[in-house]
GULO-650132 format. One record per residue (C-alpha): chain; residue in one letter; residue number from 0; z, x negated, y negated. Coordinates in Angstrom, 2 decimals, decimal comma, always signed. Layout:
@tortor->A; tinu->a; tordo->NUM; w->Z; u->X; v->Y
...
***
This chain:
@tortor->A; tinu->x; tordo->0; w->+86,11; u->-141,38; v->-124,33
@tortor->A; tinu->x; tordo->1; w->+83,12; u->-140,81; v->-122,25
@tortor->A; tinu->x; tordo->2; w->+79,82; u->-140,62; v->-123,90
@tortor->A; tinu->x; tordo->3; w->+78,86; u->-137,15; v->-123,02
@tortor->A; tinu->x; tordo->4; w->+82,09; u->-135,71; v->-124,27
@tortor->A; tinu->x; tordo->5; w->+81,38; u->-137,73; v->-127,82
@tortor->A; tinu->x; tordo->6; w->+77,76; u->-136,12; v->-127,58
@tortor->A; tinu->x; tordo->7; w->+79,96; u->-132,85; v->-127,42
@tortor->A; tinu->x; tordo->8; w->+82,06; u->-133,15; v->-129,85
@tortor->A; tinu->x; tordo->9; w->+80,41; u->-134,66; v->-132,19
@tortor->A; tinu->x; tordo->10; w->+77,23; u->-131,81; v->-131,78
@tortor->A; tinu->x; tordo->11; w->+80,28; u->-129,36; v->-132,29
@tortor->A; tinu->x; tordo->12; w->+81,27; u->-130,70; v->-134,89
@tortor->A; tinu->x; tordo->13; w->+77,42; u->-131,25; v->-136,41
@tortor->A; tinu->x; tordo->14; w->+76,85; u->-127,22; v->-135,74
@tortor->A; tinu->x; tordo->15; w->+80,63; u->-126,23; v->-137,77
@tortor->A; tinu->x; tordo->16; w->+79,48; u->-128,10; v->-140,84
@tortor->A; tinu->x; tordo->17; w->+76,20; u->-126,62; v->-140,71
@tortor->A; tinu->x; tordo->18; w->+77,26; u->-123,37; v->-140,56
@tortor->A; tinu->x; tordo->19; w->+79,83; u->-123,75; v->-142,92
@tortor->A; tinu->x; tordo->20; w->+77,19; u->-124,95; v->-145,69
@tortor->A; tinu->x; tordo->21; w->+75,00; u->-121,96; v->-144,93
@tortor->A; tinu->x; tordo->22; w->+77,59; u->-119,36; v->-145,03
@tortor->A; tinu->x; tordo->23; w->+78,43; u->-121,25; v->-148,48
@tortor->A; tinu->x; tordo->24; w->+75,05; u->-121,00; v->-149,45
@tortor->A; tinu->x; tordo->25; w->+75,42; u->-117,22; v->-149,65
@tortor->A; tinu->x; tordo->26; w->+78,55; u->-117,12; v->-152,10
@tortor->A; tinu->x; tordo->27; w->+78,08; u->-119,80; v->-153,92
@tortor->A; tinu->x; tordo->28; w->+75,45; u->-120,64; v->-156,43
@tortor->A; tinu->x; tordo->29; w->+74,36; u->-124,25; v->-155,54
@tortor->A; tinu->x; tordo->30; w->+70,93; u->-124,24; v->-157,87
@tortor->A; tinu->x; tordo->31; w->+67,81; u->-126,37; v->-156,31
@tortor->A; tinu->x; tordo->32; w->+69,72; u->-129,25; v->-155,47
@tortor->A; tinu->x; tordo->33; w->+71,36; u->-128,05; v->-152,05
@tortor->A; tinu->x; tordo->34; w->+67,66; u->-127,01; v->-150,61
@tortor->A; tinu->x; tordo->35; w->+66,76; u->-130,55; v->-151,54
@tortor->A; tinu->x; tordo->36; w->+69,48; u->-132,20; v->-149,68
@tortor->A; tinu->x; tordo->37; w->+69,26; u->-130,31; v->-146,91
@tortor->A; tinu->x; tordo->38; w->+66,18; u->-132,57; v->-145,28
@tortor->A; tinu->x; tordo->39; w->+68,26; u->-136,00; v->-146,10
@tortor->A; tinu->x; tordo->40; w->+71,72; u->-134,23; v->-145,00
@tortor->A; tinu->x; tordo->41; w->+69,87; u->-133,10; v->-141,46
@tortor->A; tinu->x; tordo->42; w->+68,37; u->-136,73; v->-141,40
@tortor->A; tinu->x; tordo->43; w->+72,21; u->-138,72; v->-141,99
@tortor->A; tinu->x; tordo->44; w->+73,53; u->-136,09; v->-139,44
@tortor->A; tinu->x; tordo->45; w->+71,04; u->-136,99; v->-136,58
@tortor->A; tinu->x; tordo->46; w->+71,56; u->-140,97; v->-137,78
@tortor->A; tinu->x; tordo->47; w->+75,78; u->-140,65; v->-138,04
@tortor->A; tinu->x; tordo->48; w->+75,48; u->-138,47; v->-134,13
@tortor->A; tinu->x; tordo->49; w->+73,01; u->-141,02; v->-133,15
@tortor->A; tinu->x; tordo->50; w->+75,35; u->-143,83; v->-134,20
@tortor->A; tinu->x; tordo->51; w->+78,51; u->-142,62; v->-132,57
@tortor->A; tinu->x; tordo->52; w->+77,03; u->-141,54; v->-129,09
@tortor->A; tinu->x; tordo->53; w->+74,87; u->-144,20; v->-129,05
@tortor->A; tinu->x; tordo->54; w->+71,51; u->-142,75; v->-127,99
@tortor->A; tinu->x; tordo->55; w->+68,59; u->-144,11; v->-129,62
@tortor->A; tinu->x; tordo->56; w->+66,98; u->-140,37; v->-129,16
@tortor->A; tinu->x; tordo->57; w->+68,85; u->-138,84; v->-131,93
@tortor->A; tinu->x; tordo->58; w->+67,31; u->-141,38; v->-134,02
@tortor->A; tinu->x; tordo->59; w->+63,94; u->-139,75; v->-134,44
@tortor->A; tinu->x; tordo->60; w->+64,77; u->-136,52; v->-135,70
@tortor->A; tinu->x; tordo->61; w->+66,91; u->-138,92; v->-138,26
@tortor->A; tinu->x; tordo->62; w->+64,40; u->-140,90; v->-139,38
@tortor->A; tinu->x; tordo->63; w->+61,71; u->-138,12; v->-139,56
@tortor->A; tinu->x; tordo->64; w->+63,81; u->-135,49; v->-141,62
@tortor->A; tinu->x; tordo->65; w->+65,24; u->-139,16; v->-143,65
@tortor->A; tinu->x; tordo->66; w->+61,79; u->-139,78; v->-144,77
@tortor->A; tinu->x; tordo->67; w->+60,65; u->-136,26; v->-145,71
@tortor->A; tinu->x; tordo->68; w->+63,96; u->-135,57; v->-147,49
@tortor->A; tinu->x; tordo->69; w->+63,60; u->-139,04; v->-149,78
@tortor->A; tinu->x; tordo->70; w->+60,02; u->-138,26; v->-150,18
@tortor->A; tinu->x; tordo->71; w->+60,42; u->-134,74; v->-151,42
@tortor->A; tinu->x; tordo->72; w->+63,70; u->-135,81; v->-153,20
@tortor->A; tinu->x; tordo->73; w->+61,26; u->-138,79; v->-155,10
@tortor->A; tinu->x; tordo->74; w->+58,68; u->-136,24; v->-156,13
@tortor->A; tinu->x; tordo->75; w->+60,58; u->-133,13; v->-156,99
@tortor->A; tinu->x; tordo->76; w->+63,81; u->-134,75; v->-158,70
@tortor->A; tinu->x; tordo->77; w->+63,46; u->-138,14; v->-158,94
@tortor->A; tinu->x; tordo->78; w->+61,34; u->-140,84; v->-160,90
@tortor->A; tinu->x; tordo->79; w->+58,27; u->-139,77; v->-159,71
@tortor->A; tinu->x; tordo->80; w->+58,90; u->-135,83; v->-160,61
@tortor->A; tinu->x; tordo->81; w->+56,34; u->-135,88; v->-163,69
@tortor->A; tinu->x; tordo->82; w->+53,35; u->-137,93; v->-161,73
@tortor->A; tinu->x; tordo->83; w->+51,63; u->-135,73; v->-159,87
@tortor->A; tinu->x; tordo->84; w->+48,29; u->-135,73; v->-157,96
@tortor->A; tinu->x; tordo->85; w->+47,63; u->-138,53; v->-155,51
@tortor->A; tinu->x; tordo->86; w->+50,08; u->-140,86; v->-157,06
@tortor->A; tinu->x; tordo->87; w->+52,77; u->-138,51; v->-156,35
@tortor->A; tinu->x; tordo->88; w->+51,33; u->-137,32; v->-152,90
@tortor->A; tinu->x; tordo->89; w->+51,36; u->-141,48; v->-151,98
@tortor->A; tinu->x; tordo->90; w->+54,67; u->-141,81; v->-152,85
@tortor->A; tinu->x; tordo->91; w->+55,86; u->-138,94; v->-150,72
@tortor->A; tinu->x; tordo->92; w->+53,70; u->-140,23; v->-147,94
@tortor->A; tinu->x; tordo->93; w->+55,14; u->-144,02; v->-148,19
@tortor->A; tinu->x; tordo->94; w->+59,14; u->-141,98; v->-148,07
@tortor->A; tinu->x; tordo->95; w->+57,46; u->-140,28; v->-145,26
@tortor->A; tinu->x; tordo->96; w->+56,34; u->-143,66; v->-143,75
@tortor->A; tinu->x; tordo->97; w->+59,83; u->-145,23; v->-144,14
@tortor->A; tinu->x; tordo->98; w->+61,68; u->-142,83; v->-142,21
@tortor->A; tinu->x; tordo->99; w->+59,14; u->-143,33; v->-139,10
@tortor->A; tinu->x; tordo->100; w->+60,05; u->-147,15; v->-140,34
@tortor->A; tinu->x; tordo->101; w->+63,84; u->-146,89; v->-139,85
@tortor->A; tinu->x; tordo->102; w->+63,38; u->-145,31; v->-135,92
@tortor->A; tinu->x; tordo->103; w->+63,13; u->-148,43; v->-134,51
@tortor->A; tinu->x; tordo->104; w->+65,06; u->-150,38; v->-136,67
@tortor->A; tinu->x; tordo->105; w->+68,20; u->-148,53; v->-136,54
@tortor->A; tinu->x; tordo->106; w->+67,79; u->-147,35; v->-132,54
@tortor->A; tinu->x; tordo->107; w->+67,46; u->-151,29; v->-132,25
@tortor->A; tinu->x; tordo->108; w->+70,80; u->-152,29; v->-133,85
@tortor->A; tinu->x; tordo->109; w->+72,79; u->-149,69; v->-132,25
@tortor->A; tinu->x; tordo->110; w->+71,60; u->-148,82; v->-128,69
@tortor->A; tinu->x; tordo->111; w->+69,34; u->-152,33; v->-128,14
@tortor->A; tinu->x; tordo->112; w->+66,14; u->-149,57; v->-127,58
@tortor->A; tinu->x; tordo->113; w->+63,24; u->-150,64; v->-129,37
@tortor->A; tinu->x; tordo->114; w->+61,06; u->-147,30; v->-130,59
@tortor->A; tinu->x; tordo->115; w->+58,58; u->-149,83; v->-131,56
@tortor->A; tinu->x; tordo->116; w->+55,93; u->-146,72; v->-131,21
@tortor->A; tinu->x; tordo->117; w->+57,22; u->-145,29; v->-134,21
@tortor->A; tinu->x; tordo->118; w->+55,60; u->-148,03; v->-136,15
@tortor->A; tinu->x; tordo->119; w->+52,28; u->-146,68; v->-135,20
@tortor->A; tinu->x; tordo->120; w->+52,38; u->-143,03; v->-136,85
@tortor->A; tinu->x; tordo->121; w->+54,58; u->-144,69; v->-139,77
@tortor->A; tinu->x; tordo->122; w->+51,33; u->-147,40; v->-140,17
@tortor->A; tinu->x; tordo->123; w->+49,17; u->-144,49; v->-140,39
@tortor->A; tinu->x; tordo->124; w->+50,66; u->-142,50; v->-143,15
@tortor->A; tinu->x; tordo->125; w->+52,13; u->-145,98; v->-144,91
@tortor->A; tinu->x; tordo->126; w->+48,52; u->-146,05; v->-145,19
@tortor->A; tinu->x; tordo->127; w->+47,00; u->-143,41; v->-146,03
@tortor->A; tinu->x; tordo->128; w->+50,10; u->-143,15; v->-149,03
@tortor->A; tinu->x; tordo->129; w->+48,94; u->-146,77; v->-150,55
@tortor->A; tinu->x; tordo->130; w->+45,18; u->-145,20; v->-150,38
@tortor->A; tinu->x; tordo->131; w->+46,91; u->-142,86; v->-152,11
@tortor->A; tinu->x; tordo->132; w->+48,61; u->-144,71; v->-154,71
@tortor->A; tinu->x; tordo->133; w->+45,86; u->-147,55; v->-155,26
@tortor->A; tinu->x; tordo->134; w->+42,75; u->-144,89; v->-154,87
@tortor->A; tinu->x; tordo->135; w->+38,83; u->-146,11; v->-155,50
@tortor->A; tinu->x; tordo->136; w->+38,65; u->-149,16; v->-153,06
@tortor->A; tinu->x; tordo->137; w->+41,44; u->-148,15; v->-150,69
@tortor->A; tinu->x; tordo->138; w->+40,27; u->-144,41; v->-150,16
@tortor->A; tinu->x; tordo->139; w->+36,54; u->-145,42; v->-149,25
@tortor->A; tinu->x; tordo->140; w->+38,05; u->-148,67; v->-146,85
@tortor->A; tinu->x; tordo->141; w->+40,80; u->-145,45; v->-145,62
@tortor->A; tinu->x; tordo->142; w->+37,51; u->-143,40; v->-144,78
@tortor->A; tinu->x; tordo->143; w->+35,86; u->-146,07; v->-143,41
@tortor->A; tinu->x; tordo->144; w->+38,98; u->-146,90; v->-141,04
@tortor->A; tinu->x; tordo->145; w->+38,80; u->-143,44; v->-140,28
@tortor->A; tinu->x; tordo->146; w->+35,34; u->-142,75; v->-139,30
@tortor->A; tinu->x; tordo->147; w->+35,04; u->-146,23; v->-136,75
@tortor->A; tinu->x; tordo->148; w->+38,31; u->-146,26; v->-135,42
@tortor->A; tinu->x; tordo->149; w->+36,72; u->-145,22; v->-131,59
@tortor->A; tinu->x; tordo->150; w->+35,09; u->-149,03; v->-132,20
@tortor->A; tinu->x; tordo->151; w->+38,39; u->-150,57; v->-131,42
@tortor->A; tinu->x; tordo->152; w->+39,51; u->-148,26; v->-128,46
@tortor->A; tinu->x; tordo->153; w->+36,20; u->-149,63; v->-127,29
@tortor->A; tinu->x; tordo->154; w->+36,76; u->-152,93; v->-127,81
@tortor->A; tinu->x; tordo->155; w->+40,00; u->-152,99; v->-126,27
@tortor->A; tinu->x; tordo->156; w->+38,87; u->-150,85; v->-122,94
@tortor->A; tinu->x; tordo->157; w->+35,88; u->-153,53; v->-122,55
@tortor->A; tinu->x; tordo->158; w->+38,51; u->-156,24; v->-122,90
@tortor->A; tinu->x; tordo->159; w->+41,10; u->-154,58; v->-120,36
@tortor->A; tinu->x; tordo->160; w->+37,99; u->-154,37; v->-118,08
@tortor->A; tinu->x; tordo->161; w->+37,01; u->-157,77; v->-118,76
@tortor->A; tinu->x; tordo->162; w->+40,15; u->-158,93; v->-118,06
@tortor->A; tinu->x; tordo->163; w->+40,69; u->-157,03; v->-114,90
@tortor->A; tinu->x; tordo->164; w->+37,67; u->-158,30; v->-113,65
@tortor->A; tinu->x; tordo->165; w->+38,49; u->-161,99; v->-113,86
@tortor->A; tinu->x; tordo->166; w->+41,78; u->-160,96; v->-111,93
@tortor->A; tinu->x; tordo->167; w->+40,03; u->-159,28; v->-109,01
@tortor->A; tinu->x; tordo->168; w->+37,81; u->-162,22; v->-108,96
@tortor->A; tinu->x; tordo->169; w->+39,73; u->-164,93; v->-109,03
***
């Protein structure tokens, strides 16, 4: 079967089940748990339609909506329900950071496309959800990351230039 017409079918059948858990929603008294699983459903979909067509494209929305749905599912429901504050916030943030994780590693093993940019925004809240976590220390070296961060788009520009230079003269 030719891509495309998996794409098709497969986003066919994606919409059908969709539908068919909203118009269930309406009859059916599901309680607090559907709304929860409705991020980490929508993630798995994206992953399973990613999977079977093959394109590493589907695997963002996957990995975004995987992340938020563990992280909300962590604080709301699981272990982590009765924490609260930053702890709590951190922990959704690392969930949050894992999904941006799983982009590249997933698109990787099933298309051979490397998302390795997703590491970037994932490093950034994987971050700021251990300053989080840890607190004290981590927020004021956090703050500190955030106010000189322009330093190292310097640094690399100058080096680029540097660089360049030795090319053009050489």
């Amino acid at each position: 079967m030719k891509e495309g017409k998996r794409s098709g079918i497969f986003g066919g059948i994606v919409l059908i089940v969709i539908g068919l858990l909203a118009l269930a929603a309406q009859f059916i008294e599901f309680g607090e748990w559907l709304g929860l699983l409705i991020l980490p459903a929508l993630g798995l979909i994206f992953f399973a339609w990613g999977i079977v067509t093959r394109e590493s494209g589907l695997m963002i929305p996957g990995g975004i909506l995987s992340g938020l749905g563990l992280g909300t599912l962590l604080i709301t429901v699981g272990p982590f329900a009765d924490t609260g504050g930053d702890f709590q916030g951190g922990i959704f943030m690392l969930a949050f950071a894992l999904g941006w994780f799983l982009i590249p590693i997933v698109s990787s093993l099933v298309t051979g496309d490397n998302h390795w940019w997703a590491v970037i925004p994932g490093g950034i809240i994987g971050l700021i959800g251990a300053a989080s976590i840890f607190g004290g220390v981590a927020f004021t070296a956090l703050e500190w990351l955030g106010r000189f961060w322009p330093v190292f788009l310097i640094l690399v520009g100058l080096y680029i230039l540097l660089r360049r230079s030795k090319d053009v003269a050489s």
